[in-house]
C-alpha positions in Angstrom: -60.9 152.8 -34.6 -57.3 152.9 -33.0 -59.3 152.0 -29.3 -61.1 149.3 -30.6 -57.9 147.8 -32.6 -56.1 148.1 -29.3 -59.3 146.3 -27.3 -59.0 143.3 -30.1 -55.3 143.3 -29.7 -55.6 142.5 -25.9 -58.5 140.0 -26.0 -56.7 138.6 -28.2 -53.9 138.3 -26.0 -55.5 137.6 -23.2 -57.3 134.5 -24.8 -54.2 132.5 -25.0 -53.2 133.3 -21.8 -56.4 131.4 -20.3 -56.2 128.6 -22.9 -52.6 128.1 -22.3 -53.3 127.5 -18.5 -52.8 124.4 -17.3 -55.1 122.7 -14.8 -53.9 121.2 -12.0 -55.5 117.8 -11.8 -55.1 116.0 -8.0 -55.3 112.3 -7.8 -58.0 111.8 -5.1 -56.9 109.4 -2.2 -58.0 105.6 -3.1 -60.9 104.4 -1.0 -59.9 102.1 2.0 -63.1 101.7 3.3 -64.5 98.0 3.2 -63.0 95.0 4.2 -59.6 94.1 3.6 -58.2 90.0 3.4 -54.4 88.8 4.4 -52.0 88.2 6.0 -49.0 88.9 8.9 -45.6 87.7 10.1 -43.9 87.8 13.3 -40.0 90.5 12.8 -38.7 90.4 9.5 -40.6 87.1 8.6 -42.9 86.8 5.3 -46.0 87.7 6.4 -48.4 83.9 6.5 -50.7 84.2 9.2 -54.3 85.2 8.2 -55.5 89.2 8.9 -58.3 90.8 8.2 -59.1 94.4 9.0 -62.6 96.2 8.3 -61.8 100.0 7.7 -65.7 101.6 8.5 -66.6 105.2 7.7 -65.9 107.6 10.6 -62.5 106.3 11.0 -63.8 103.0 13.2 -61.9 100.1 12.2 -62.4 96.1 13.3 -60.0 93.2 13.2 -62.0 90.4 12.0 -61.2 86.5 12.3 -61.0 84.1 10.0 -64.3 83.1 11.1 -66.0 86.5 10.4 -66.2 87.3 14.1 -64.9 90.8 15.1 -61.8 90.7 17.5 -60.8 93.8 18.2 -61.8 97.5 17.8 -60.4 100.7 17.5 -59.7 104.0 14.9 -58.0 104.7 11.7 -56.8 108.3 9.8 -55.3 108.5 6.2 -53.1 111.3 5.4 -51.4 110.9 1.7 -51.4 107.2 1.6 -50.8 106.6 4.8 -52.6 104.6 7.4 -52.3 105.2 11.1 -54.5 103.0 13.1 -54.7 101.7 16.4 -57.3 98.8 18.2 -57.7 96.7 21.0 -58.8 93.0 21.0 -62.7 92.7 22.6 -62.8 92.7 26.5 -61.5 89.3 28.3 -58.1 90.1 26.2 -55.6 93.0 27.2 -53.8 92.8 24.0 -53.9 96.2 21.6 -51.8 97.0 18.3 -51.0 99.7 16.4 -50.3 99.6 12.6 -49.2 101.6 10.0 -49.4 100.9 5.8 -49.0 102.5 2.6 -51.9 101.7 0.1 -50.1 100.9 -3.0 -51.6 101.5 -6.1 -49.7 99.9 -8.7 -51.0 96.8 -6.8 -53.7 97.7 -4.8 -52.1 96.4 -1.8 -51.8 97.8 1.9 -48.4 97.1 2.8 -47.0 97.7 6.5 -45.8 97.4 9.6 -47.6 96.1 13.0 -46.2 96.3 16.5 -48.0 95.9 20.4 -49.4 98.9 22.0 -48.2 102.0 21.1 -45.7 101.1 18.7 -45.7 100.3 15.1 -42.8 98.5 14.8 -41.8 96.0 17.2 -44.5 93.1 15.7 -44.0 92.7 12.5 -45.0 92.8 8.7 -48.1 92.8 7.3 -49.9 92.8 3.6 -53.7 92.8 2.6 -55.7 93.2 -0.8 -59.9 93.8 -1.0 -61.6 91.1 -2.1 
C-alpha cells in the first residue's frame, strides 16, 4: 500500500510538471513570395519613382516595369526579416543593384535601402506593399 501511495504521490507530481510547461510558439517568417508594387528615391529623398519587384520561389527574383515587362533578374535570401537580394537589368543594359529591406509587419510593408552593384547603400530608399 505504502508503494502504491508513493507511485500516486509522484504521478501526481509529475502531472503538473508537464501541464505547467509552457510551449514555445515561433512566429513563422511572413511570405514574400508574389509580386510586390512601389516605389524609390534617389539618397535621402522620399521614395516617388514607381518599383516593382517579383520575389519567385527558389529565391529568383524580377524587377518588373510599370508596363508589366520584366527588367532585370537576379536572387533573393530571407534570414529573420531580412531581405538580401541582388539583380541585373536584361542584356543591352550593364546596370545591376543590390537591395536590402525589412518586411514590416505592423504594416505589411518592405522597407529599405537600394544602392549600384555591390552595394546596398549608395542609391537610395525604397518602400513597397502587395497588392
Amino acid at each position: 500500500m505504502k508503494v502504491l501511495k508513493i507511485a500516486l504521490i509522484a504521478l501526481f507530481a509529475s502531472g503538473i510538471f508537464v501541464a505547467c510547461k509552457k510551449e514555445k510558439t515561433e512566429n513563422p517568417a511572413p511570405s514574400i513570395e508574389g509580386r510586390w508594387v512601389g516605389k524609390y528615391g534617389f539618397g535621402n529623398d522620399v521614395p516617388s519613382i514607381y518599383f516593382s519587384l517579383n520575389f519567385k520561389a527558389g529565391g529568383v527574383i524580377e524587377e518588373i516595369s510599370s508596363s508589366d515587362q520584366v527588367k532585370g533578374t537576379g536572387t533573393w535570401t530571407m534570414m529573420d526579416n531580412v531581405i538580401n537580394a541582388h539583380y541585373s537589368w536584361l542584356p543591352g543594359n550593364p546596370n545591376s543593384f543590390t537591395i536590402v529591406a525589412a518586411f514590416d509587419a505592423s504594416t505589411g510593408k518592405l522597407l529599405g535601402n537600394w544602392g549600384y552593384g555591390s552595394s546596398a547603400t549608395d542609391g537610395g530608399l525604397w518602400e513597397m506593399t502587395k497588392p
